[in-house]
C-alpha positions in Angstrom: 55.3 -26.1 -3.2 57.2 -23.2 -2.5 60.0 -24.4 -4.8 57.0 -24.5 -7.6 56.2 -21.0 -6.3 59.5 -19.7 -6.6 60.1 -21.2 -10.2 57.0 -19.7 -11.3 58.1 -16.2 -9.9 61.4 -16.0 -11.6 59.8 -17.3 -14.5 57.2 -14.2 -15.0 60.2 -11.9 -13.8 61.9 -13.1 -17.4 59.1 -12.9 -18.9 57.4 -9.8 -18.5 59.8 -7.5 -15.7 63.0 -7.8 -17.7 61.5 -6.7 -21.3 59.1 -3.7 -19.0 61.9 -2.2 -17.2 63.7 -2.3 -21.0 61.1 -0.8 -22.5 60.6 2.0 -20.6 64.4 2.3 -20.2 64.1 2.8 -23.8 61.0 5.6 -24.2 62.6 7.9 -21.4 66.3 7.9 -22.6 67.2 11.2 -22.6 65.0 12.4 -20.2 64.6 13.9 -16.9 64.1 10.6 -15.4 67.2 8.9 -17.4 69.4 11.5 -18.8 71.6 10.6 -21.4 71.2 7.8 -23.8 72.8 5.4 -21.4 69.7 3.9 -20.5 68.9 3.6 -24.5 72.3 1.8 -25.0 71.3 -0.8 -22.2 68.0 -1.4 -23.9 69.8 -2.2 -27.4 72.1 -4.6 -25.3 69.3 -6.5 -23.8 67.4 -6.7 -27.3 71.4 -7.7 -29.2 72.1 -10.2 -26.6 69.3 -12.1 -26.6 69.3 -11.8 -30.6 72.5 -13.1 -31.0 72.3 -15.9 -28.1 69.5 -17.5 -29.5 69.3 -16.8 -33.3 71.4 -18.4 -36.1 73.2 -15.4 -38.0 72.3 -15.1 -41.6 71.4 -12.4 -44.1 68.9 -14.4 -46.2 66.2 -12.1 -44.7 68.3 -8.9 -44.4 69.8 -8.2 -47.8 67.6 -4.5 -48.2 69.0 -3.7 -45.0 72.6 -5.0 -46.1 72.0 -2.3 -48.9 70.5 0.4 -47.3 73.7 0.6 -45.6 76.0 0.3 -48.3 74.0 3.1 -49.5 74.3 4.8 -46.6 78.5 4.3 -47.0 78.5 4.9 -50.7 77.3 9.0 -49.3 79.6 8.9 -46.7 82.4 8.1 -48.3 81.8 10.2 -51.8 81.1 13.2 -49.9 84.3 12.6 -48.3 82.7 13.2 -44.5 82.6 10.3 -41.8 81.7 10.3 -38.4 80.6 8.5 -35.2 76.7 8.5 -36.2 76.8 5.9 -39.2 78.8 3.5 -37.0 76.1 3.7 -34.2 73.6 3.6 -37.1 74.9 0.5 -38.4 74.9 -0.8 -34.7 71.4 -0.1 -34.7 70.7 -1.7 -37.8 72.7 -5.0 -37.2 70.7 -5.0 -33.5 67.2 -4.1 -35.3 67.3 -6.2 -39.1 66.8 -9.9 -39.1 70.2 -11.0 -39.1 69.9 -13.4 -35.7 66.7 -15.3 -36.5 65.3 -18.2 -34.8 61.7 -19.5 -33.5 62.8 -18.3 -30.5 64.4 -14.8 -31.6 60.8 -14.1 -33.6 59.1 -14.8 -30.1 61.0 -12.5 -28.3 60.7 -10.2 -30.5 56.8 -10.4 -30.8 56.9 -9.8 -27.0 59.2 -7.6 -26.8 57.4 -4.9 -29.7 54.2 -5.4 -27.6 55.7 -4.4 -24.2 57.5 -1.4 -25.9 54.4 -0.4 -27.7 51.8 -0.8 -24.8 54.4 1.4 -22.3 53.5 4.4 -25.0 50.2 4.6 -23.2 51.6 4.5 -19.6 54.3 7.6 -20.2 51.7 9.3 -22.1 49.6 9.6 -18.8 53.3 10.1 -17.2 53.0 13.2 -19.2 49.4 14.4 -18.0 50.3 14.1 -14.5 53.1 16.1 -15.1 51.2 19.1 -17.0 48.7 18.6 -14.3 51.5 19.0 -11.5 53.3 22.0 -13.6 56.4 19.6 -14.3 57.9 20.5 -17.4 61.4 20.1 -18.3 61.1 22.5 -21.5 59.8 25.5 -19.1 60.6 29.0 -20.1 60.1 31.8 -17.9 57.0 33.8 -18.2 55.6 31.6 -21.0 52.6 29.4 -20.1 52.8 25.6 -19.8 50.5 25.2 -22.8 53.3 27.6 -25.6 56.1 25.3 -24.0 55.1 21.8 -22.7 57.3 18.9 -22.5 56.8 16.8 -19.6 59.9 14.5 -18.2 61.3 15.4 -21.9 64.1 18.5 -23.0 62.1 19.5 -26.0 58.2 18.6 -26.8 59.2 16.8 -30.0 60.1 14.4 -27.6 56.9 13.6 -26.0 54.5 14.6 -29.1 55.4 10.7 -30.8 54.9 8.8 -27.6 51.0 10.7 -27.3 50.5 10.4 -31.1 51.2 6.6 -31.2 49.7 6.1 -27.6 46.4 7.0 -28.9 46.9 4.7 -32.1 47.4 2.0 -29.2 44.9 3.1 -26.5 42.6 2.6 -29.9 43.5 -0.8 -30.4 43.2 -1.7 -27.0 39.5 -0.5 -26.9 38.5 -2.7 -30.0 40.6 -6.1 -28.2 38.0 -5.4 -24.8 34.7 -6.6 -24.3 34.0 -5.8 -20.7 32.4 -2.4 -21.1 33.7 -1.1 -17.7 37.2 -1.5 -19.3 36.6 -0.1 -22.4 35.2 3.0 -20.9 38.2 3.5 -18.8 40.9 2.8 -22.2 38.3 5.2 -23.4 39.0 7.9 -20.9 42.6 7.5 -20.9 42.4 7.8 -24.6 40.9 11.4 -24.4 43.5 12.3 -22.0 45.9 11.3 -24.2 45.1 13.0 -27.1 44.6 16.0 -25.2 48.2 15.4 -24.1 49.2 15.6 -28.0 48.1 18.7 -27.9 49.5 20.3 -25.6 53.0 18.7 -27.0 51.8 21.0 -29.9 53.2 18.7 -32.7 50.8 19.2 -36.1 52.6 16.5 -37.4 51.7 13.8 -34.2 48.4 15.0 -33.7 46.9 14.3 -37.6 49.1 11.3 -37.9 47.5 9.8 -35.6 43.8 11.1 -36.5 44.4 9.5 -39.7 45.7 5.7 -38.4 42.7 6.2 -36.1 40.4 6.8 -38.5 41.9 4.1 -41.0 41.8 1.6 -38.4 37.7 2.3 -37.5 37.1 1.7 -40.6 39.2 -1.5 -41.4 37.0 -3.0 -38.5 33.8 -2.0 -39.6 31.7 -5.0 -40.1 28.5 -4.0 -41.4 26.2 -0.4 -41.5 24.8 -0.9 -38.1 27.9 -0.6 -36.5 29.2 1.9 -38.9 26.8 4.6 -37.9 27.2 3.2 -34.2 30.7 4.5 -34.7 30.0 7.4 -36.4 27.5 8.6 -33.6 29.7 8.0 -30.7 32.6 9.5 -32.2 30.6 12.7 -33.4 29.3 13.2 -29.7 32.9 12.5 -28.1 34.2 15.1 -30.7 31.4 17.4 -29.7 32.3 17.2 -26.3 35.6 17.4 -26.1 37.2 19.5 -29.1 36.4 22.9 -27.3 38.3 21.7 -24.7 41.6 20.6 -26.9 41.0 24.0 -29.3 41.4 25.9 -26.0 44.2 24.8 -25.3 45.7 24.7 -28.6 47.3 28.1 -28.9 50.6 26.9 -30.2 49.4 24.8 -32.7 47.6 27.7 -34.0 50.6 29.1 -33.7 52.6 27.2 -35.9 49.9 27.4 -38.4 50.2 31.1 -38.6 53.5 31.1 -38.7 54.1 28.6 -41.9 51.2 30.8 -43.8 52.5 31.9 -47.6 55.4 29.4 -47.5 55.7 27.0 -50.0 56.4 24.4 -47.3 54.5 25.9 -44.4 57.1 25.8 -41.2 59.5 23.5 -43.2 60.5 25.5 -46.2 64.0 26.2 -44.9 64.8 22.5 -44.8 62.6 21.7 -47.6 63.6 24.3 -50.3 67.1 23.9 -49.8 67.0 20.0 -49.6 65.5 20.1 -52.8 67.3 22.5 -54.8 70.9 20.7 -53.2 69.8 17.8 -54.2 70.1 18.4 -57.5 73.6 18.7 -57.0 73.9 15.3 -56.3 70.4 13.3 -57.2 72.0 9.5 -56.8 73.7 9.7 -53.9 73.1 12.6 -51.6 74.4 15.1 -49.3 76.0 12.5 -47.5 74.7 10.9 -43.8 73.9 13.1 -40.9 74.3 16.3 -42.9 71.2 18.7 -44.3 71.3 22.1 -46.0 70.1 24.7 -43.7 70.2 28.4 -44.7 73.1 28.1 -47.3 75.5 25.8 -45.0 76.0 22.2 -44.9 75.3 21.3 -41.5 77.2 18.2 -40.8 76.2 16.1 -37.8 72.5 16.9 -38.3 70.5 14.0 -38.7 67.5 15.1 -39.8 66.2 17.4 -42.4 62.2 18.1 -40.9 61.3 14.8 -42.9 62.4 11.5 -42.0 61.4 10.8 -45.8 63.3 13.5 -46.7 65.9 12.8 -44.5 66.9 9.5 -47.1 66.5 11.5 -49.8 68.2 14.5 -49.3 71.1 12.6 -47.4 71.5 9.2 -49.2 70.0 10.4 -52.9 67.9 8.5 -55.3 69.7 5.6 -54.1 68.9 5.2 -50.8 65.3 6.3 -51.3 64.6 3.7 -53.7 66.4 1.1 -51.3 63.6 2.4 -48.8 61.0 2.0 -51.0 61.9 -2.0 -51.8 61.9 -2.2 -48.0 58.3 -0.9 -47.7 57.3 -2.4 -50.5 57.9 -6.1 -48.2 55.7 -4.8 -45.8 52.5 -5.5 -47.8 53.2 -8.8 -47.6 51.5 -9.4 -43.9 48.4 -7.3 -45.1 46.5 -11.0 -45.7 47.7 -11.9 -42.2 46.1 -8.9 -40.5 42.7 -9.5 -40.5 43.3 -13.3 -38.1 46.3 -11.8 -35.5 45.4 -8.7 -33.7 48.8 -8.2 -32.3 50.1 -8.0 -35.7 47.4 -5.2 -36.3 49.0 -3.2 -33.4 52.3 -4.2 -35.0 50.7 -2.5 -38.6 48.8 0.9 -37.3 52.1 1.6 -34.8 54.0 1.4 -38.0 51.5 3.1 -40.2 51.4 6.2 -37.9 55.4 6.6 -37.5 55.3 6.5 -41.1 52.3 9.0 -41.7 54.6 10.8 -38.4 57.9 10.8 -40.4 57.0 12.9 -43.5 57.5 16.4 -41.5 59.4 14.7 -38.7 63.3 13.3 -38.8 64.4 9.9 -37.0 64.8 7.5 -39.6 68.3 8.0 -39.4 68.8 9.1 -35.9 70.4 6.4 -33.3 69.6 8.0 -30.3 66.3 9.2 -30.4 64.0 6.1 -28.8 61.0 6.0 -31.9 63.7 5.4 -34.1 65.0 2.0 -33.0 61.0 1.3 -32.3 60.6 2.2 -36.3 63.5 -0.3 -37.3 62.4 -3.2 -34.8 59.3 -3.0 -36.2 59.6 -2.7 -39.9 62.3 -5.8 -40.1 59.9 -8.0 -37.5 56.8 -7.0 -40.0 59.0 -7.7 -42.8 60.1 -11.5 -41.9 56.3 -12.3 -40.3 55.0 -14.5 -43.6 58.5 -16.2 -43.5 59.0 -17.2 -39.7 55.1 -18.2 -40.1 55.6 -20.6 -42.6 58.9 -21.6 -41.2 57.9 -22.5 -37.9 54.4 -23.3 -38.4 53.0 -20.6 -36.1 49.3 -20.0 -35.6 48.8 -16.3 -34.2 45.0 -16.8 -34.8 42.6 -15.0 -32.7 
């Protein structure tokens, strides 16, 4: 009995412990609470070693990727400028794209994207402890906690994605619940969280995730009833709340003001320049981890205030296209969504870093945490339909 016990134990410690502890390794890289991105590093190890152990290497399902980084090398090397960033990227890459697969890898991998994804949530409320407790690692003197709030994180672009896409999770976690006790508490934590976004002040976080919300309501809308069901609970939570968040929204007002009569509100520097450079070089770029900034080619940058842009502005017409073949794959699990809800968390997650990534840069960025949760879950989305059929899975629920 107690040898049953104990097999049980280790097995539930390998099943759950291992990929928790990774996954909040991952989220608070570079953080008050793991500084560094040795923690991140540790997190890609644990996801490459169990890739490689158990999958069959092959690049029948990663040939976009394979030329998303040629693309990515073709800048590089025409612009005559090479450094550390597109070797970690192409680490990255070769850990996140399907080149291990197996039954077993796609599992893993399933379980692995939910843990990550539901730990959003828990750092979120990590976060409003902190602004509760006056714990902010971004603190300037003199300046109140609402102007400058980061939480366990250096800079409040750091916490603003982990609130946005909590509350894109904490919304799909209230639709999977039926006991009404629960759902009022997922409910609660959800208001927290978005008041969490903003005090993070991102724009960008805040109405990215508005939107997926929004999108996802009414993707489960089933009939009128329940429509206007919605519609009245959400107009009386809004009602109740939004003085509450406009309070304390000062610097998102803020940055408002201070984008007004620019052509790209806060972003024209990166923008304008980006644009005009890029005529310079339309197919192939300014080259990886560089952006124009204020008349000088910052090399070493990774982003240019778009992740979208980013591609563009760095890798050309080339590597944009690329990136549009690759998102193009992703409509292929739309007919799946409707029978697996974990794939629908899988789909609004993505849906909001990509809504979060037109006035935000990680795409290309190794060690910043959403961007390895971006690539993970793009090239899992990507090969769904395939390992499906393959394997014969039924994710039915």
């Amino acid at each position: 009995m107690l040898g049953l016990s104990l097999v049980i134990i280790n097995r539930d410690i390998k099943e759950y412990c291992f990929p928790s502890l990774m996954a909040f390794f991952l989220i608070c890289s570079n953080s008050i609470i793991f500084p560094g991105i040795y923690t991140l590093l540790i997190a890609f190890g644990y996801v490459a070693f169990y890739k490689i152990r158990y999958g069959t290497f092959t690049i029948k399902y990663s040939k976009l990727n394979i030329l998303f980084l040629l693309a990515c090398y073709i800048s590089v090397f025409s612009n005559l400028y090479i450094d550390y960033r597109i070797l970690m990227f192409t680490g990255m890459m070769l850990i996140c794209a399907p080149f291990y697969v197996s039954k077993k890898v796609f599992l893993f991998e399933r379980k692995i994207l939910s843990v990550i994804l539901l730990f959003f949530p828990v750092v979120s409320m990590i976060a409003m402890y902190c602004y509760l407790k006056g714990i902010n690692a971004f603190a300037q003197e003199g300046v109140h906690i609402d102007l400058s709030f980061s939480a366990i994180y250096y800079h409040p672009m750091w916490l603003a994605p982990i609130a946005g896409l909590a509350n894109v999770i904490l919304l799909w976690c209230l639709f999977q619940l039926q006991n009404k006790c629960f759902r009022c508490i997922v409910l609660s934590i959800l208001l927290l969280s978005i008041y969490v976004t903003v005090v993070a002040a991102s724009r960008t976080a805040l109405f990215a995730s508005m939107i997926t919300m929004a999108l996802y309501v009414v993707y489960n809308i089933r009939n009128v009833k329940r429509f206007v069901l919605y519609l009245l609970v959400i107009g009386f939570l809004a009602t109740v709340s939004a003085p509450i968040y406009i309070e304390h929204s000062a610097q998102i007002q803020n940055k408002f003001e201070g984008g007004k009569g620019e052509k790209y509100g806060s972003r024209s520097a990166h923008f304008g320049e980006g644009f005009e450079k890029l005529k310079e070089s339309p197919l192939i770029g300014s080259g990886f981890a560089t952006a124009w900034y204020r008349g000088v080619l910052h090399k070493g940058r990774l982003e240019s205030g778009s992740g979208w842009l980013s591609i563009l502005f760095q890798l050309g017409a080339l590597g944009a296209i690329i990136m549009l073949f690759i998102l193009k794959k992703v409509t292929r699990v739309f007919k799946y969504i409707r029978h697996d809800r974990r794939l629908q968390l899988f789909v609004v997650s993505l849906l909001f870093l990509c809504l979060h990534s037109c006035f935000e840069g990680y795409l290309l960025t190794v060690g910043y945490y959403i961007g390895f949760v971006f690539w993970l879950l793009i090239s899992h989305i990507i090969c769904y339909p395939d390992m499906v059929k393959k394997y014969k899975l039924n994710f039915e629920s």
